[in-house]
C-alpha positions in Angstrom: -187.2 -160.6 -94.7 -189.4 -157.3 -94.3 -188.6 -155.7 -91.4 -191.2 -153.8 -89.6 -191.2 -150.1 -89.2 -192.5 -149.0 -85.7 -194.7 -145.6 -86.1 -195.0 -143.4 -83.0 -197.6 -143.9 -81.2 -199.8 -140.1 -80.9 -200.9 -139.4 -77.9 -205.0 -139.6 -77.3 -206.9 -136.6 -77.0 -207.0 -134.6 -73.7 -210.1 -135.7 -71.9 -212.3 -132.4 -72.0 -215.2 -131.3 -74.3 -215.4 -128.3 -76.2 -217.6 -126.2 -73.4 -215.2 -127.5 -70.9 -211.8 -126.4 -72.5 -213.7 -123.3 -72.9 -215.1 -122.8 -69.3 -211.8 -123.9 -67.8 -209.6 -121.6 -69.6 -211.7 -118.5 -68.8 -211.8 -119.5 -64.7 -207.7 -119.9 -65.4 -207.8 -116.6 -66.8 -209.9 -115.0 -64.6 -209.2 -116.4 -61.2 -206.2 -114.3 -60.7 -207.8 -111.0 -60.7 -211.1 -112.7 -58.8 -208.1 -114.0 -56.3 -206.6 -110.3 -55.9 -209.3 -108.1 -55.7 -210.1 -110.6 -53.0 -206.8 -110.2 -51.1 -207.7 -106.0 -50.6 -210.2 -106.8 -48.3 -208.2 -108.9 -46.1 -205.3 -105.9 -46.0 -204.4 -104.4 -42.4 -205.2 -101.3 -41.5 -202.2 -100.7 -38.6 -199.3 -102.7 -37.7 -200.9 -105.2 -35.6 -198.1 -107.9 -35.6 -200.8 -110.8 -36.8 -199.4 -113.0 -39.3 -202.1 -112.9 -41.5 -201.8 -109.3 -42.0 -197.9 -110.1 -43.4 -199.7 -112.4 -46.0 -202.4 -110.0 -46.9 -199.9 -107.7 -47.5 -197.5 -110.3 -49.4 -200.7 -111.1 -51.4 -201.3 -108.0 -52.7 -201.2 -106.5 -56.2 -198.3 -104.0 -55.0 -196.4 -106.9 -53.6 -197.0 -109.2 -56.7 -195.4 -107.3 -59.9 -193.3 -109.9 -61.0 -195.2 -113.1 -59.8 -197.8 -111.6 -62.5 -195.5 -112.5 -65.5 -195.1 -116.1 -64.0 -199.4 -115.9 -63.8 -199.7 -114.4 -67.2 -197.3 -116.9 -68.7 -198.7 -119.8 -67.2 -201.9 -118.9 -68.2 -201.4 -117.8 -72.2 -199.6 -121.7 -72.1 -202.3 -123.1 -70.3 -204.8 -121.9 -73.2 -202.6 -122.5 -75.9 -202.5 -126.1 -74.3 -206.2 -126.1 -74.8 -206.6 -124.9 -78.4 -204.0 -128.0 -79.3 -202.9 -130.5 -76.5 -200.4 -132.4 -78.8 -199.0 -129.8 -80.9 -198.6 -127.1 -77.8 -197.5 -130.5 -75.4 -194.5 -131.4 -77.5 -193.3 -127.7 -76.8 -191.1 -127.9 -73.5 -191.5 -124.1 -72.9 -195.6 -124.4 -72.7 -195.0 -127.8 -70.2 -193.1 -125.5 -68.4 -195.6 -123.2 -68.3 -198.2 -125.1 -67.1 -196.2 -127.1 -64.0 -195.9 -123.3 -63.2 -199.3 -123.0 -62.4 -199.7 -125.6 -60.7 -196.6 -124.6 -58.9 -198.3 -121.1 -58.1 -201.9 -121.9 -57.6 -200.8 -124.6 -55.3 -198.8 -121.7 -53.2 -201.4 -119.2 -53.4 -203.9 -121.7 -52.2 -201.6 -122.3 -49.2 -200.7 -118.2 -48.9 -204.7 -117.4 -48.9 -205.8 -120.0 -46.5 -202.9 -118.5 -44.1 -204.2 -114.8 -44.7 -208.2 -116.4 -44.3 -207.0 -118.1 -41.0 -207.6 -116.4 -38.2 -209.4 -118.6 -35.8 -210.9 -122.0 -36.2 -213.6 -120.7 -37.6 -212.7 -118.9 -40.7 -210.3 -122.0 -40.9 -213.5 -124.3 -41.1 -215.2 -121.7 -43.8 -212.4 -121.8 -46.1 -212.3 -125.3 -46.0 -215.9 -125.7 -46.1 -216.0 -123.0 -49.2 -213.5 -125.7 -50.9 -215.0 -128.9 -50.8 -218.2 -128.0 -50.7 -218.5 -128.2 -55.0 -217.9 -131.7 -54.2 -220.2 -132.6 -50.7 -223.1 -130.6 -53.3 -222.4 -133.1 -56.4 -222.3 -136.1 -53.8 -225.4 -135.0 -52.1 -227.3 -134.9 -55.8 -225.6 -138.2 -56.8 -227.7 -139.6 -53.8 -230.8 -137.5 -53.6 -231.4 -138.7 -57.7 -231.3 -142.0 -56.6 -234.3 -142.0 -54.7 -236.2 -138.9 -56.2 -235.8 -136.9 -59.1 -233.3 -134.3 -60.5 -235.9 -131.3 -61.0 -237.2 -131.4 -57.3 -233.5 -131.9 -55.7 -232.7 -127.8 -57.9 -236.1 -126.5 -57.1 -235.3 -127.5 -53.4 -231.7 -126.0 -53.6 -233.1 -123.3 -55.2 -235.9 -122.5 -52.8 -233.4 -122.7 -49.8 -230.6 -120.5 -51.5 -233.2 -117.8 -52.1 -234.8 -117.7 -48.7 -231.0 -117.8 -47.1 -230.4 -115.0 -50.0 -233.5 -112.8 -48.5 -232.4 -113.3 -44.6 -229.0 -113.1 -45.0 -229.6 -109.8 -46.9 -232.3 -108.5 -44.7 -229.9 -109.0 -41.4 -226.8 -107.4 -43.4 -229.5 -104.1 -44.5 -228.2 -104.4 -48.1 -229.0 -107.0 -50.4 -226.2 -106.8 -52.2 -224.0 -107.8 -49.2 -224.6 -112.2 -49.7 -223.2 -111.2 -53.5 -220.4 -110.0 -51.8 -219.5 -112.4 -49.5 -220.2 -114.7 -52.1 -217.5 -113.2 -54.3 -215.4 -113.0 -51.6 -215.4 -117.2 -51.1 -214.8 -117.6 -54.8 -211.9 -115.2 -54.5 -210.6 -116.5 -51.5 -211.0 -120.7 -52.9 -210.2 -119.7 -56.4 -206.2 -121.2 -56.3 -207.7 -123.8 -55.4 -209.6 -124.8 -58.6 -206.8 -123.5 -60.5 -204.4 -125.6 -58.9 -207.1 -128.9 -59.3 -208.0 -127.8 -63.1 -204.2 -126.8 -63.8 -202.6 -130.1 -62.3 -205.2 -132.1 -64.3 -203.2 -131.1 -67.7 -199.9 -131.6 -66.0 -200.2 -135.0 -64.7 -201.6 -135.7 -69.1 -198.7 -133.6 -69.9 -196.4 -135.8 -67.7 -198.2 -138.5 -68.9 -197.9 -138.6 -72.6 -194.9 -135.9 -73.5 -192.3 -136.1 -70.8 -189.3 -138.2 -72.3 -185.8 -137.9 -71.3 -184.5 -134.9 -70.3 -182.1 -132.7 -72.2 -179.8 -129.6 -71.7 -182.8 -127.7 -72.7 -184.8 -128.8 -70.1 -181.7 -128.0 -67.7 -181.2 -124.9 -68.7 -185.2 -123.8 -68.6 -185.5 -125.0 -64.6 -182.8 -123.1 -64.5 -184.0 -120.0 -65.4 -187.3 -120.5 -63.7 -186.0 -121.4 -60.7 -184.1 -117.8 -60.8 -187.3 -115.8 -61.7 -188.8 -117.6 -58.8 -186.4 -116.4 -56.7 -186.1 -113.2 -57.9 -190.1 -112.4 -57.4 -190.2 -113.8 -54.4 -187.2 -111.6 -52.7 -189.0 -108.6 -54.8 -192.5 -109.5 -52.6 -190.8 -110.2 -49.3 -189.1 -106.7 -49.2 -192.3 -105.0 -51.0 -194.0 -106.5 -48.1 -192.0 -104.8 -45.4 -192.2 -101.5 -46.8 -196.6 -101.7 -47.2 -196.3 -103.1 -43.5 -194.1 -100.3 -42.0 -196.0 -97.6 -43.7 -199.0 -98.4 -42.0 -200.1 -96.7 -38.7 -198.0 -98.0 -35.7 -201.3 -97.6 -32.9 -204.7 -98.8 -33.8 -207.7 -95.9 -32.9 -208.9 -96.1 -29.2 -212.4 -96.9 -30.6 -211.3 -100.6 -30.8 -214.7 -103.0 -31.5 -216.7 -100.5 -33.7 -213.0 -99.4 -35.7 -212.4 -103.0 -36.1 -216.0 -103.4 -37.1 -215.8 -100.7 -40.0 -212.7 -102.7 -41.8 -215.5 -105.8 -42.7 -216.1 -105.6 -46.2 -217.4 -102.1 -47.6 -220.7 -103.0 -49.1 -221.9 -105.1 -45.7 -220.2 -102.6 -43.0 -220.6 -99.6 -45.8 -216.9 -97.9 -45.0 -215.0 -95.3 -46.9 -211.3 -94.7 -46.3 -210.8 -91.2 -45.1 -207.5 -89.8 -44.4 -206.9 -88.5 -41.3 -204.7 -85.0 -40.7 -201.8 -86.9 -39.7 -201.5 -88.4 -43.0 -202.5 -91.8 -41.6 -205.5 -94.0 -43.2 -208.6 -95.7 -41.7 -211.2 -97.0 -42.6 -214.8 -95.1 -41.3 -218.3 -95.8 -41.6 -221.5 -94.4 -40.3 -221.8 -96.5 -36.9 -218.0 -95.6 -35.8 -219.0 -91.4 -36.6 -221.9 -92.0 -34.5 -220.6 -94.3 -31.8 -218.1 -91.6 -31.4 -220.4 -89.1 -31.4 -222.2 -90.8 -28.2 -218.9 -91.4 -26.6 -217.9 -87.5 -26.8 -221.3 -86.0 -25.4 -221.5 -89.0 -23.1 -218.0 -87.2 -21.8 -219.5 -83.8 -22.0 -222.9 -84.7 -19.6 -221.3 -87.3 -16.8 -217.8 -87.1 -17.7 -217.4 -89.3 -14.3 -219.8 -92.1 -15.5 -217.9 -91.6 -19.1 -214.3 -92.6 -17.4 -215.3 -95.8 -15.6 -216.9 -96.6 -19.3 -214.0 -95.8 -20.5 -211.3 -97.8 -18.4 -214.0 -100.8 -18.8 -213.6 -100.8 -22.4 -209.9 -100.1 -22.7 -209.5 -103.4 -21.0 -212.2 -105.5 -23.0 -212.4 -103.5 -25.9 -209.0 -103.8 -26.8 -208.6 -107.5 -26.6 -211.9 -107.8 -28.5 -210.6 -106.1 -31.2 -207.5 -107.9 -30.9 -209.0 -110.9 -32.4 -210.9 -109.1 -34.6 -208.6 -109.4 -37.5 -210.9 -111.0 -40.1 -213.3 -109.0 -42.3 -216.0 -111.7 -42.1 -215.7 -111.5 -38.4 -215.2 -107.7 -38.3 -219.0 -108.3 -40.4 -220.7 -110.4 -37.3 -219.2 -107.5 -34.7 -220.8 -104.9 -36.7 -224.2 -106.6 -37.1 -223.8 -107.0 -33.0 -223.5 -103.0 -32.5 -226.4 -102.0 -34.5 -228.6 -102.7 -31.3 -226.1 -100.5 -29.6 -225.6 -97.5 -32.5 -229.3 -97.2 -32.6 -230.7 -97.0 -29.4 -227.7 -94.9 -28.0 -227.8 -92.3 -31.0 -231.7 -92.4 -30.3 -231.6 -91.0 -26.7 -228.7 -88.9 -28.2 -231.1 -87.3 -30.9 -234.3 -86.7 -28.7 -231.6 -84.1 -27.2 -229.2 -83.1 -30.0 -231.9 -82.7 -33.2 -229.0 -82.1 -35.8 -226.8 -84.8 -34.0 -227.2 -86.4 -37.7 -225.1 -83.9 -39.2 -222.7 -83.7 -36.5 -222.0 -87.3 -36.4 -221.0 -87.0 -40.2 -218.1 -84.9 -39.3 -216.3 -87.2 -37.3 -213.3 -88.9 -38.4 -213.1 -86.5 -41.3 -210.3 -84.0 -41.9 
């Protein structure tokens, strides 16, 4: 009697095109550095106390030395995955690998919604920012149903272009909406990676987790004391950015706050100031300032009940002002204000232009 010889079964091919593996291994590789270079923008400028400062600061690429080896080898096993899902899938190193992406992009999706959240409303745009790949593909799904696929891009076209134009016209650059733009992606990009990443783990556990061995044992092992290891390396790296930073924020409280919304909308430069301290200034705070000091000069009576006003609104404005995306809407809100005061300012002071430039600088 013949007795049958079972062969192992292979495992079927991971479900992605060509273009696809491609695509999604360059966002995997990319997002990282799109994710960072988002996290600057959200650093604090003094020590404020807010808790999202603490994550901006936990977040950022000083903070983050050894979490990058965990990113960079999650990511060069995420590709190799890629180039050969059964060959590199039997490895229990490149597994590992990948379950520590999705490990990662799953925390630094929670860590940049935390740093994002300030109020309910930047909660609602990140969230927003996430799902809305899906709410667009749903909304095409149905619109294709009842007309046709050319007219549903030439009218998301059309209406992305005109909110392009305004949204550039009220910012006065248009190269701001690009930037804010890039400042979503960066600040949703964990997200993706952690969908796109978990998407070969659950295959991986899928098809190529069997029993476990004392190799597997001794590999969480060792991961789970790297872990540890960058962690305790970011949470003390995030004390020492935080208590370097100035201990008082500058008495000009809305129009300071407003300068530290992203450079190319609010058009700020850090300057450092003779004390050694940082901050970041653009052209309405010099000029604000500017009005506030000859206002001082010419009716220094009328200049101190301004004054006592707006060290008891001002301050709490600014307060919650914590946000570069909001720190963008308070800035668009003084121009009004910069432009007619330094106006009446200039029909007195002709080179108040010049003089304005000056301020805030050592």
């Amino acid at each position: 009697m013949n007795e049958e010889i079972s062969e192992p079964v292979t495992p079927p091919l991971f479900p992605l095109s060509l273009w696809k593996r491609f695509l999604y291994g360059a966002f995997v590789a990319i997002a990282p550095f799109v994710d960072f270079s988002f996290i600057k923008v959200l650093r604090p400028d003094w020590q404020s106390g807010i808790f999202s400062g603490y994550i901006a600061l936990f977040l950022s690429t000083e903070a983050s030395l050894f979490f990058f080896l965990l990113l960079a080898y999650s990511v060069i096993c995420y590709i190799l995955f890629l180039v050969d899902e059964n060959h590199y899938g039997a490895n229990f190193l490149t597994r590992l690998g990948i379950y520590t992406g999705v490990f990662l992009a799953l925390q630094y999706t929670i860590l940049a919604f935390l740093a994002f959240n300030t109020n309910i409303f930047s909660a609602l745009v990140f969230i927003l920012a996430c799902i809305s790949p899906f709410l667009l593909k749903g909304i095409y799904l149905w619109f294709i149903r009842r007309w046709s696929p050319m007219l549903f891009r030439n009218i998301v076209l059309g209406i992305g272009g005109v909110a392009f134009i305004v949204a550039g016209i009220v910012m006065r650059n248009i190269l701001s909406p690009i930037f804010l733009l890039f400042v979503l992606v960066g600040a949703t990009s964990p997200f993706w990676s952690f969908l796109i990443s978990g998407q070969a783990a659950l295959w991986l556990f899928q098809h190529h987790e069997g029993k476990y061995t004392l190799l597997h044992g001794l590999g969480g092992i060792a991961w789970v004391a790297a872990y540890i290891y960058a962690m305790r390396f970011n949470i003390l790296r995030m004390y020492e950015l935080y208590n370097a930073l100035p201990v008082e924020q500058p008495n000009c409280y809305i129009a300071t706050a407003a300068a530290r919304g992203h450079p190319r909308v609010v058009r700020s430069q850090t300057v450092r100031l003779p004390n050694g301290n940082k901050m970041q200034v653009n052209q309405q705070l010099q000029r604000l300032k500017c009005v506030e000091l000859a206002l001082m000069v010419t009716a220094p009576k009328l200049h101190k009940l301004i004054r006592r006003i707006y060290d008891v609104i001002g301050k709490r404005l600014a307060a919650n002002i914590q946000n570069p995306i909001l720190a963008d809407v308070a800035f668009l809100f003084l121009i009004p204000v910069e432009w007619i005061s330094f106006f009446v300012l200039k029909l007195t002071i002709p080179n108040v232009q010049a003089i304005s430039k000056k301020m805030y600088h050592p």
